[in-house]
C-alpha positions as CSV (number, residue, x, y, z in Angstrom):
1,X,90.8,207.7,42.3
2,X,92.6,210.0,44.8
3,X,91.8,209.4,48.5
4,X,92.9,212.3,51.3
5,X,93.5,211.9,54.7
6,X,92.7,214.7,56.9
7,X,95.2,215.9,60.0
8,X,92.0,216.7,62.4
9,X,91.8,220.8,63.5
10,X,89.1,220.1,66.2
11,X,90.7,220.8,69.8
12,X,91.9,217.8,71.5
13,X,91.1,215.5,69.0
14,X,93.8,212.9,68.4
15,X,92.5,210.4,66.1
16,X,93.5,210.3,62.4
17,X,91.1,208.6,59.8
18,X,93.3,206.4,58.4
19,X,96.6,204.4,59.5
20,X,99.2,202.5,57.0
21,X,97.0,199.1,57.4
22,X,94.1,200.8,55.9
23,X,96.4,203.0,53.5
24,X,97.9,199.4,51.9
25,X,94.3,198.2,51.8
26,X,92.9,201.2,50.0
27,X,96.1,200.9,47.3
28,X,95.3,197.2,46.8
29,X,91.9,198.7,45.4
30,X,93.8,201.1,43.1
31,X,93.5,204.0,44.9
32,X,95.9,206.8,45.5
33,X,96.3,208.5,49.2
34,X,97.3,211.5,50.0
35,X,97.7,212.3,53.9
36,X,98.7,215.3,55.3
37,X,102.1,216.3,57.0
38,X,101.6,215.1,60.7
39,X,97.9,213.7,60.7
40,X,98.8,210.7,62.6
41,X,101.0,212.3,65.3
42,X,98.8,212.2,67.9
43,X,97.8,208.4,67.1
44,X,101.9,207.6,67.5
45,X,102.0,207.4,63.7
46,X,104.6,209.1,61.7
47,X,104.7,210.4,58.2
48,X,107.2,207.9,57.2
49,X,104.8,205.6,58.2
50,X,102.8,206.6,55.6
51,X,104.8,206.6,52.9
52,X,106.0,203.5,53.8
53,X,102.5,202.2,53.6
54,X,102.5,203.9,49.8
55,X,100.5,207.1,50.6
56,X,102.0,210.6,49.5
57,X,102.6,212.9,52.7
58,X,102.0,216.9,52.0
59,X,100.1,219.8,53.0
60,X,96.8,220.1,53.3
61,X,96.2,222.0,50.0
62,X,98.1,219.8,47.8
63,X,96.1,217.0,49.7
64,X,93.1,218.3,48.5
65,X,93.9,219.1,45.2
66,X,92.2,216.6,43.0
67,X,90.7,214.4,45.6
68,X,88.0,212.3,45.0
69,X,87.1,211.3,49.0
70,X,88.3,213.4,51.5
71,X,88.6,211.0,55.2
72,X,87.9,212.5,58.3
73,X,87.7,211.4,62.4
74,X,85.4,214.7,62.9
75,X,84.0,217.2,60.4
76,X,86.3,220.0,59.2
77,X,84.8,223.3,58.9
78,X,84.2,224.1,55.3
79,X,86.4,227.0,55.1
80,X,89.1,224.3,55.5
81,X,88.6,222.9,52.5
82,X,89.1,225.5,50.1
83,X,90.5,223.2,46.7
84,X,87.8,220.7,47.2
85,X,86.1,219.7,44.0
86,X,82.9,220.3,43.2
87,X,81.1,216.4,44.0
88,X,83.8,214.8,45.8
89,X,82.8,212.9,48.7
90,X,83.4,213.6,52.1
91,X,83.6,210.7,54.7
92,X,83.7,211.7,58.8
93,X,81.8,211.4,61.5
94,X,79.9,214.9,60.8
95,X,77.9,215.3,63.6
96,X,74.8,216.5,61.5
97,X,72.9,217.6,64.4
98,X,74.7,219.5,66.7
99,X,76.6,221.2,63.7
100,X,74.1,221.6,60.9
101,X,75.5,225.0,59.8
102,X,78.7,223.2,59.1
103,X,76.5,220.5,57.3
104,X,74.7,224.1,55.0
105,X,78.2,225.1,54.1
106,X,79.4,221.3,52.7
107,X,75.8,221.8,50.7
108,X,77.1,225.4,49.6
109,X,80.9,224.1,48.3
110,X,79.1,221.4,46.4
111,X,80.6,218.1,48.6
112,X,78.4,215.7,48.7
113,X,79.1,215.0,52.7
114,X,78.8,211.1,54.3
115,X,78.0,211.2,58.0
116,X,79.0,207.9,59.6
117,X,77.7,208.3,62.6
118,X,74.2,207.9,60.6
119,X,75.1,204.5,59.3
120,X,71.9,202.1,59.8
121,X,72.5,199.3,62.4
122,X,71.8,196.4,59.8
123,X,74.0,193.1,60.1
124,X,75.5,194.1,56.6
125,X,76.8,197.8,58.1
126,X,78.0,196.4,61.6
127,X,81.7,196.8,60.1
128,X,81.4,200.1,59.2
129,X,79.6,201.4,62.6
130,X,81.7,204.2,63.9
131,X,79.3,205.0,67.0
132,X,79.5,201.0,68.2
133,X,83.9,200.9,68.0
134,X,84.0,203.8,69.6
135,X,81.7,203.9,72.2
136,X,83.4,200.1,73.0
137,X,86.6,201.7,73.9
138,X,84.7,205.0,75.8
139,X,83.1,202.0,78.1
140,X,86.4,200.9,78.8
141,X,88.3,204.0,79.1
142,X,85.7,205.0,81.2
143,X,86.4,202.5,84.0
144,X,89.9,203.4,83.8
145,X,89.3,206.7,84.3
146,X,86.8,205.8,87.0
147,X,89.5,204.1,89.0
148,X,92.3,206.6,88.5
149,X,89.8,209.1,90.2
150,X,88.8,206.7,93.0
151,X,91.2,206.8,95.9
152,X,90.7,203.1,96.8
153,X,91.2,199.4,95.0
154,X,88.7,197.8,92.9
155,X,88.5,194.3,94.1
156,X,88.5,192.3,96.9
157,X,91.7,191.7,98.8
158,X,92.6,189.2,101.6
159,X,95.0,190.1,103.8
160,X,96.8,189.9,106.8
161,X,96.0,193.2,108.2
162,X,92.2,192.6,107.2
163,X,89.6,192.7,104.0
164,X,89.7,195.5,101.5
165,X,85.3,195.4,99.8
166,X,85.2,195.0,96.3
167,X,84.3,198.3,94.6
168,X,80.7,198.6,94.0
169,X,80.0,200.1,90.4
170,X,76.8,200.4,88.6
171,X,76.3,201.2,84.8
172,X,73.6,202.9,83.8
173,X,72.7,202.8,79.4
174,X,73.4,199.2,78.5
175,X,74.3,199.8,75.3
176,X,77.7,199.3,73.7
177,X,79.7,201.0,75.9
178,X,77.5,200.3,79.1
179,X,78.5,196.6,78.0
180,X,82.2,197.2,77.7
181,X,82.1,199.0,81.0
182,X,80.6,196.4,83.1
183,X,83.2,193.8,81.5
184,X,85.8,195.9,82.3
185,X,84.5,196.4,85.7
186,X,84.4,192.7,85.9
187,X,87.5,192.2,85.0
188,X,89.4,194.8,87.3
189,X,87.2,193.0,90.5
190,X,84.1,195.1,91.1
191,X,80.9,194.3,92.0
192,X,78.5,195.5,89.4
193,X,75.2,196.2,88.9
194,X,73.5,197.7,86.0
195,X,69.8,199.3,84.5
196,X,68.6,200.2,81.3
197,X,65.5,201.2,79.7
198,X,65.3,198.3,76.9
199,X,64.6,195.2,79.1
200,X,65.8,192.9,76.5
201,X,69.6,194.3,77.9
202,X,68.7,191.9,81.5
203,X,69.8,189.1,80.0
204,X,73.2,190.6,78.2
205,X,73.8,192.5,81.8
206,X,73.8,188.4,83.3
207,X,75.2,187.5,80.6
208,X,78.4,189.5,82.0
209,X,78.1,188.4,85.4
210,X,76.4,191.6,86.5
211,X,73.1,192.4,88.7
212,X,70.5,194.1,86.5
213,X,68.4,196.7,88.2
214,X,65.3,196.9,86.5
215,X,61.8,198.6,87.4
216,X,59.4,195.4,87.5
217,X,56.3,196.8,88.6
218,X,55.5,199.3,85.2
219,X,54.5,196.6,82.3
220,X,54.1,197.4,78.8
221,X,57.3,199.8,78.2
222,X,60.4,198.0,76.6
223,X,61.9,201.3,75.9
224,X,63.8,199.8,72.4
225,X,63.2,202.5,69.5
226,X,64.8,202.3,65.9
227,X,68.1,201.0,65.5
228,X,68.4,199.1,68.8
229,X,68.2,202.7,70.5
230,X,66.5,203.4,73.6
231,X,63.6,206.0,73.4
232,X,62.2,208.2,76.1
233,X,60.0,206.5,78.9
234,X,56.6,207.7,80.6
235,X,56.1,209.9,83.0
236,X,55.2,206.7,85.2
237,X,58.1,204.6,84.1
238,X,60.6,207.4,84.7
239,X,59.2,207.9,88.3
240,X,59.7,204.6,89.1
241,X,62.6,204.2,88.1
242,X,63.9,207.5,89.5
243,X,63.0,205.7,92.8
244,X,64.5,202.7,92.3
245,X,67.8,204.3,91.2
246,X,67.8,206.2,94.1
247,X,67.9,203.8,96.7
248,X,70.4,201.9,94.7
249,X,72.8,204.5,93.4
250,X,73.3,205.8,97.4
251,X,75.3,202.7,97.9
252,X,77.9,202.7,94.7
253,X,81.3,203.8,94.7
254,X,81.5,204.7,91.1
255,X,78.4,205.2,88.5
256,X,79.0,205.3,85.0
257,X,76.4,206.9,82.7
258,X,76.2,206.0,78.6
259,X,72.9,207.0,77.6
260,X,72.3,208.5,74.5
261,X,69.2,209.3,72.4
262,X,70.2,210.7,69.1
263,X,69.4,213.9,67.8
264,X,68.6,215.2,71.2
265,X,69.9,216.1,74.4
266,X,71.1,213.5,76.7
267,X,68.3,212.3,79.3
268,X,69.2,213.3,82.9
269,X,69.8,210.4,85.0
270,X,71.0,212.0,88.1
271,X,70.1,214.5,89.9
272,X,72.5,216.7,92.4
273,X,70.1,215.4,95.5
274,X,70.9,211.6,93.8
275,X,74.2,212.8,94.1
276,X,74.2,214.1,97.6
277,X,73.4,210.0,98.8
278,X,76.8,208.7,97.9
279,X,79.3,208.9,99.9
280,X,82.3,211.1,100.1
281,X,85.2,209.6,97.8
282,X,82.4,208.1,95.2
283,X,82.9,209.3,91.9
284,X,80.7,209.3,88.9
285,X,81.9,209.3,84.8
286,X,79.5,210.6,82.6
287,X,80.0,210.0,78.8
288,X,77.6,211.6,77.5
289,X,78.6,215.1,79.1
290,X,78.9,216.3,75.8
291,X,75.3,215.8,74.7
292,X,74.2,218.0,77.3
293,X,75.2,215.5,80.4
294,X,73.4,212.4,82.1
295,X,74.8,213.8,85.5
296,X,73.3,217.0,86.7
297,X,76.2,219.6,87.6
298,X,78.9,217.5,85.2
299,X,80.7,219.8,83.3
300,X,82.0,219.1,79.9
301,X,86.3,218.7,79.8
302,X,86.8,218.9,83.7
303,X,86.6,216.6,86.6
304,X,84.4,218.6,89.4
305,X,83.3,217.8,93.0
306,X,79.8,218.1,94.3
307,X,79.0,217.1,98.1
308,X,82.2,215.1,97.9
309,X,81.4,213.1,94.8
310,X,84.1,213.5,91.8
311,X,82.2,213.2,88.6
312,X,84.0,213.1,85.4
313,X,83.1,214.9,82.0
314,X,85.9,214.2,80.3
315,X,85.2,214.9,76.7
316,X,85.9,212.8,73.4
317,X,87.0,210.0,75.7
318,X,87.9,208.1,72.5
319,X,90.2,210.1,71.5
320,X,92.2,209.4,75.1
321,X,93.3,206.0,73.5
322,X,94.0,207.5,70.2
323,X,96.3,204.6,68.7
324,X,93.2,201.8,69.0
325,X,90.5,204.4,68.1
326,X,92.4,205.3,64.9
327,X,93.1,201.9,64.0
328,X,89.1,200.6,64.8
329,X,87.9,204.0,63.0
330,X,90.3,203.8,59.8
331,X,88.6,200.2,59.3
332,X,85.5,201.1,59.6
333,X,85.8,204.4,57.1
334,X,87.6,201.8,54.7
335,X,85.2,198.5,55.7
336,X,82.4,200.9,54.4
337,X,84.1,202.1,51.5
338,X,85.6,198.9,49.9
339,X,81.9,197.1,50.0
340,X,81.1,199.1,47.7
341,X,84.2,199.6,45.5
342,X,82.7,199.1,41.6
343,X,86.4,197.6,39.8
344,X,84.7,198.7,36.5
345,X,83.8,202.7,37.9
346,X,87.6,202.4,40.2
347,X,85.4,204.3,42.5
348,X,82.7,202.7,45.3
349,X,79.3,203.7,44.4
350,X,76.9,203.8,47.1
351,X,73.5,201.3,47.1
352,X,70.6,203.4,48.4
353,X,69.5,201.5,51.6
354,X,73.1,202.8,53.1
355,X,74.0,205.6,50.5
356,X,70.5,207.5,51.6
357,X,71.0,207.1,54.9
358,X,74.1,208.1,55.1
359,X,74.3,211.1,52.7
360,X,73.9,214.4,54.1
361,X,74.4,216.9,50.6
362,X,74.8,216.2,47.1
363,X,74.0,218.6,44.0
364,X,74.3,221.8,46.6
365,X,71.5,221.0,48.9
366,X,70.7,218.9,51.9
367,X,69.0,215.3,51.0
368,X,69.1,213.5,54.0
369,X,65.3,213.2,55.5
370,X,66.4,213.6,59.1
371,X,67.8,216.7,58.2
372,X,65.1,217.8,56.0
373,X,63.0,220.4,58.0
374,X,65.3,220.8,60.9
């Protein structure tokens, strides 16, 4: 069984799929690895590294020669893996929406193609969740980028020459990385306050010593969907809470905006008259600039102004603390892969309640139902 490791082609991306912790691991299976010449460079992690761990360092072709699961942080395009074999797996996040013709051509070269980021959120799987250890350290790069934009401190200080206010910051999406963001907040002295559709979030927003914003006066909408994601809301619950967010976001220093619905674009939270409230100096970091954007007027891979207000669309934000998000991601790629590592096969082989779901080809055609008629 010979496993590859990837160096990632996309632009900016500094992550690597696997690090010499999870290289020794995957050898104690009986694996071989194979990682090409300077795939963890980016992530501070040499080649010597590598071979240190056991793994055999070489170019990409000789990588792929023979391999049985290619490793990936992002999706390669297919061209770039010309020596693949016919049926070998590959496992990346694969982005299977927002690059389907990328997904066509792994069907067309015969790879039978894993996408992580469609891993169920089951108890059994929460080790192998790419989205949740990545969007943990986005929350928390997030405030950091938050306060390198802001031209004042974060929390309260007493002094002789008078009172600095705490830094008022409010998250909105309370998922994972809304969660890391308002402990992060916490932690660097802000005031924080917080909203989310699901209203079973109130209590983890209190939980974190947090004020949750919440519209009170629409019953009947909990917003949770499938998975523990939010859905869309009514054109009543969105109205109110497009008033309520108004007259609280005009008072925040820094907004930071997470939410995500899968497979389509990301919901707009606020809008460039929101935007006009806050005052001069406020800025405003919105993750999910890449999905389309939560913030209207954010602009994907810059930091922009609008009516004095900074807001951030800085993009991959993992990938900005590439050491950690290597490290998290390699466990997860081998977490997944180990559970189901058959000694007797020397190969894992995939149950169907997490094999179907995350399977995108196999057998030169795409399988996966969500893709199916898209």
């Amino acid at each position: 069984m010979k496993i590859a490791v990837l160096k990632e082609g996309a632009d900016g991306e500094r992550r690597v799929a696997a690090t010499p912790e999870t290289v020794k691991k995957f050898t104690s299976l009986g694996a071989d690895l194979a990682v090409e010449t300077g795939a963890g460079a980016a992530a501070s992690i040499t080649d010597q590294a590598y071979a240190d761990a056991g793994a055999t360092v070489a170019d990409r072709a000789a990588v792929l020669a023979g391999a049985d699961i290619v490793l990936g942080v992002q999706g390669p395009e297919p061209a770039s893996l010309a020596g693949m074999k016919p049926g070998a797996w590959l496992v990346a996040g694969l982005n299977p929406f927002g690059e389907r013709a990328r997904v066509d051509g792994y069907a067309a070269a015969g790879i039978e193609a894993l996408a992580m980021e469609f891993m169920p959120r089951i108890t059994r799987a929460q080790s192998m969740d790419i989205l949740s250890s990545q969007s943990n350290l986005s929350g928390y790069k997030a405030v950091l980028d938050a306060a390198g934009e802001y031209g004042r401190a974060f929390p309260m200080m007493m002094t002789a020459a008078g009172t600095v206010s705490a830094a008022k910051v409010f998250v909105m999406g309370v998922g994972v990385a809304g969660l890391q963001a308002i402990a992060t907040a916490r932690r660097l002295g802000a005031q924080v306050s917080a909203t989310d559709v699901r209203s079973a979030t109130k209590e983890q927003i209190q939980s974190l010593g947090a004020k949750p914003i919440f519209v009170e006066n629409v019953k009947g909408i909990e917003g949770e969907g499938s998975g523990g994601y939010a859905t869309e809301m009514s054109a009543e619950y969105q109205a109110a809470q497009a008033e309520l967010v108004s007259a609280h976001i005009a008072k925040q220093d820094i907004v930071i905006t997470t939410a995500l619905i899968p497979g389509r674009p990301a919901p707009r939270l606020i809008s460039d008259a929101q935007i006009a409230t806050m005052r001069a100096g406020s800025v405003i970091v919105d993750l999910a600039v890449e999905q389309g954007g939560n913030v209207e007027g954010a602009v994907a891979g810059q930091v922009v102004e609008r009516h004095g207000v900074k807001i951030v669309g800085h993009r991959n934000v993992p990938s900005r603390l590439a050491a950690d998000a290597s490290a998290l991601f390699a466990r997860n790629l081998f977490n997944f892969l180990s559970a189901f590592w058959n000694k007797e096969a020397g190969r894992p082989v995939l149950d169907a309640e997490i094999g179907d779901a995350v399977r995108l080809t196999q057998g030169g055609k795409v399988v996966n139902e969500r893709l199916l008629g898209v």
